[in-house]
Backbone bond lengths (Angstrom), bond angles and torsions (degrees), N, CA, C in turn:
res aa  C-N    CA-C-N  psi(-1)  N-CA   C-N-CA  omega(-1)  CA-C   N-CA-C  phi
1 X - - - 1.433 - - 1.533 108.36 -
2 X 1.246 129.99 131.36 1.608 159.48 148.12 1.500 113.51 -30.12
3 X 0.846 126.86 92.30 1.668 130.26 -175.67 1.497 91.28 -82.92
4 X 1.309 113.49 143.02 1.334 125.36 -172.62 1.610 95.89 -162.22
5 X 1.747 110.04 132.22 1.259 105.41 -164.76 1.637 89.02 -138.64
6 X 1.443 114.67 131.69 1.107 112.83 172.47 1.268 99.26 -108.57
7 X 1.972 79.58 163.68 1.461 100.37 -142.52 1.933 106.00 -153.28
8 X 1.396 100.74 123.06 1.961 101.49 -157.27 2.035 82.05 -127.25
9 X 1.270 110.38 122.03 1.105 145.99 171.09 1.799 117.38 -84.25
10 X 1.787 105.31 124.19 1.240 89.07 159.19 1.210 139.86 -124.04
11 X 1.714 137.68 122.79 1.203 146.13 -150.81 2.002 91.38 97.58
12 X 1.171 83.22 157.08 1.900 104.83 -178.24 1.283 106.77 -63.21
13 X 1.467 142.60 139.18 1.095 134.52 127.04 1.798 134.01 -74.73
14 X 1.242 117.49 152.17 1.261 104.09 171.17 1.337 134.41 -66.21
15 X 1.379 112.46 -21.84 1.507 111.66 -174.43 1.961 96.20 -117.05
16 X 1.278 92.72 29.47 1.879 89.45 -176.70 1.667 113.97 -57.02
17 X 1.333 107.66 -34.03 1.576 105.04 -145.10 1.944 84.67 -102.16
18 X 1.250 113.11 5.85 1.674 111.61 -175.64 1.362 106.84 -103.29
19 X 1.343 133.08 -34.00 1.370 142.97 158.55 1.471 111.20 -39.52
20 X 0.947 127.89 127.86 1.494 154.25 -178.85 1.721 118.28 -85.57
21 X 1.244 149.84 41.91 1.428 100.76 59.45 1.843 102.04 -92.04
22 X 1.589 123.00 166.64 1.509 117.62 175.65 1.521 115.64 -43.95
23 X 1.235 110.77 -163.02 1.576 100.00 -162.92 1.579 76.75 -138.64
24 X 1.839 113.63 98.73 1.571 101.83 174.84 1.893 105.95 -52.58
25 X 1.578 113.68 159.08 1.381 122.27 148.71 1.074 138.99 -150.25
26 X 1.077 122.24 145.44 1.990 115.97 173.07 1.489 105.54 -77.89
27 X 1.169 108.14 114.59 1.329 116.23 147.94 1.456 158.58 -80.94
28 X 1.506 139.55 143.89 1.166 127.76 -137.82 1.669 94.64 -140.71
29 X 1.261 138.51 137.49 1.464 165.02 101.86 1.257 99.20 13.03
30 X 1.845 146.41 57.32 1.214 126.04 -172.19 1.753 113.79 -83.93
31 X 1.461 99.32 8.38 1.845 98.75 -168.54 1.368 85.19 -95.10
32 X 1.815 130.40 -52.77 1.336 143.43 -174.16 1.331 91.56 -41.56
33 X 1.486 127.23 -60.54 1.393 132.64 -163.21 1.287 95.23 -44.91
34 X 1.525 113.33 -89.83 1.437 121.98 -162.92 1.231 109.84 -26.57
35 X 1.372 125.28 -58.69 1.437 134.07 -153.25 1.359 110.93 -59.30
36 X 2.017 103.94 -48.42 1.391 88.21 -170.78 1.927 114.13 -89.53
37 X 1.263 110.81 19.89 1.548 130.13 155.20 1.123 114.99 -74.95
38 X 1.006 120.83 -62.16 1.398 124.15 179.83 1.629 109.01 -64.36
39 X 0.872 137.61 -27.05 1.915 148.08 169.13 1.157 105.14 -70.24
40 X 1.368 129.71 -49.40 1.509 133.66 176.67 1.367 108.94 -70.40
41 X 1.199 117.62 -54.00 1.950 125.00 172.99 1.561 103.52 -46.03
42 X 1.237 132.17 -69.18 1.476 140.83 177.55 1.757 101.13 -50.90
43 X 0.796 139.71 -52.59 1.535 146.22 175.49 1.323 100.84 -24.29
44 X 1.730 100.95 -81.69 1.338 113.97 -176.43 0.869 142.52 -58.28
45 X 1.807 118.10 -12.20 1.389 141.03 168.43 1.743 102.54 -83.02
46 X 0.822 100.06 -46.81 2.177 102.04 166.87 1.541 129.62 -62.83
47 X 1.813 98.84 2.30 1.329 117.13 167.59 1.672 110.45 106.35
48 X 1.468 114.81 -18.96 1.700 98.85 166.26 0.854 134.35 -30.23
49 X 1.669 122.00 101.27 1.627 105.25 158.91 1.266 113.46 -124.23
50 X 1.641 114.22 67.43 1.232 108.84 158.47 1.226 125.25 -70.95
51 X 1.399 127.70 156.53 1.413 123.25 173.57 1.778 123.83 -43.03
52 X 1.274 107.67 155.64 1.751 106.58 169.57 1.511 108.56 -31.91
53 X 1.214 94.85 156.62 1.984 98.10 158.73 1.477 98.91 -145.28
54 X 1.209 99.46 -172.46 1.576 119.42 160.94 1.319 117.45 -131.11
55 X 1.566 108.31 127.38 1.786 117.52 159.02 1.215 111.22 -83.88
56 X 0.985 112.32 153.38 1.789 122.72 158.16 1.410 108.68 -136.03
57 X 1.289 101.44 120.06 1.725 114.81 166.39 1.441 125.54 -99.41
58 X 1.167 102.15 163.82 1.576 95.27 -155.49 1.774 91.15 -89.71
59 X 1.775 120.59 157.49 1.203 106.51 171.30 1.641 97.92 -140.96
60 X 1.064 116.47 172.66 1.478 143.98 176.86 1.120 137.23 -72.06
61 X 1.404 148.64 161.85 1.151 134.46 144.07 1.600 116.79 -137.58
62 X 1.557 114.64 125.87 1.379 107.83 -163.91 1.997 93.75 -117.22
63 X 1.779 89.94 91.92 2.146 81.19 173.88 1.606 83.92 -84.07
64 X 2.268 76.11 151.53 1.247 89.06 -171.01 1.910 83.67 -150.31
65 X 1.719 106.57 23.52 1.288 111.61 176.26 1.358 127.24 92.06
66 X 1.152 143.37 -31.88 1.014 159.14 -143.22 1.705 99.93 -102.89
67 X 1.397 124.72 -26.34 1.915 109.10 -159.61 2.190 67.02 -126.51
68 X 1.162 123.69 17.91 1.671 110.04 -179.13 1.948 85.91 -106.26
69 X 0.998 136.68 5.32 1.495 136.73 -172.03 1.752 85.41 -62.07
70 X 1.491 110.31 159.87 1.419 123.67 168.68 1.627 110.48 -109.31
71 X 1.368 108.07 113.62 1.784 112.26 177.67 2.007 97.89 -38.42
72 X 1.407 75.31 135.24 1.797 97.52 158.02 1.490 109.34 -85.45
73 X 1.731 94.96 135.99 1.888 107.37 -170.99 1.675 101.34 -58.10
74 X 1.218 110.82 157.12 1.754 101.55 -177.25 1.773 94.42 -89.41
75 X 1.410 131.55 1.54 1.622 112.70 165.21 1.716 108.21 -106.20
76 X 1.354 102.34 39.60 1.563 117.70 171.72 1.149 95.01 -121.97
77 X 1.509 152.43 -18.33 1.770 148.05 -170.95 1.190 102.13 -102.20
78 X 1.238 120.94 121.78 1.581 126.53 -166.04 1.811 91.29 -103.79
């Protein structure tokens, strides 16, 4: 029997979608990221001290097959 392990990635790889089965992933906004790091970093150097917050960015999902595999029953693994 063929062991086959699915498998869900986070952020893109380059060779994701060439791998056999694809390499599902969540994807992420890394320019959005930076930017609003770099806006918050500069903030706080200009004297912000408001309290913590939280961002939330929006993210992705690119199936590409690979994390959609169905688990093998464990009285099917010898």
């Amino acid at each position: 029997m063929q062991n086959t392990v699915a498998l869900v990635g986070f952020d893109d790889l380059t060779l994701a979608d060439v791998l056999v089965p694809g390499v599902t992933v969540v994807t992420q906004d890394v320019t959005r990221l930076g930017q609003l790091a770099t806006d918050l970093l500069f903030a706080r150097l200009d004297g912000d001290d408001s309290p913590a917050r939280t961002h939330v960015l929006a993210t992705g999902l690119v199936i590409r097959g690979c994390g959609e595999l169905r688990p093998v029953p464990a009285s099917a693994v010898s």
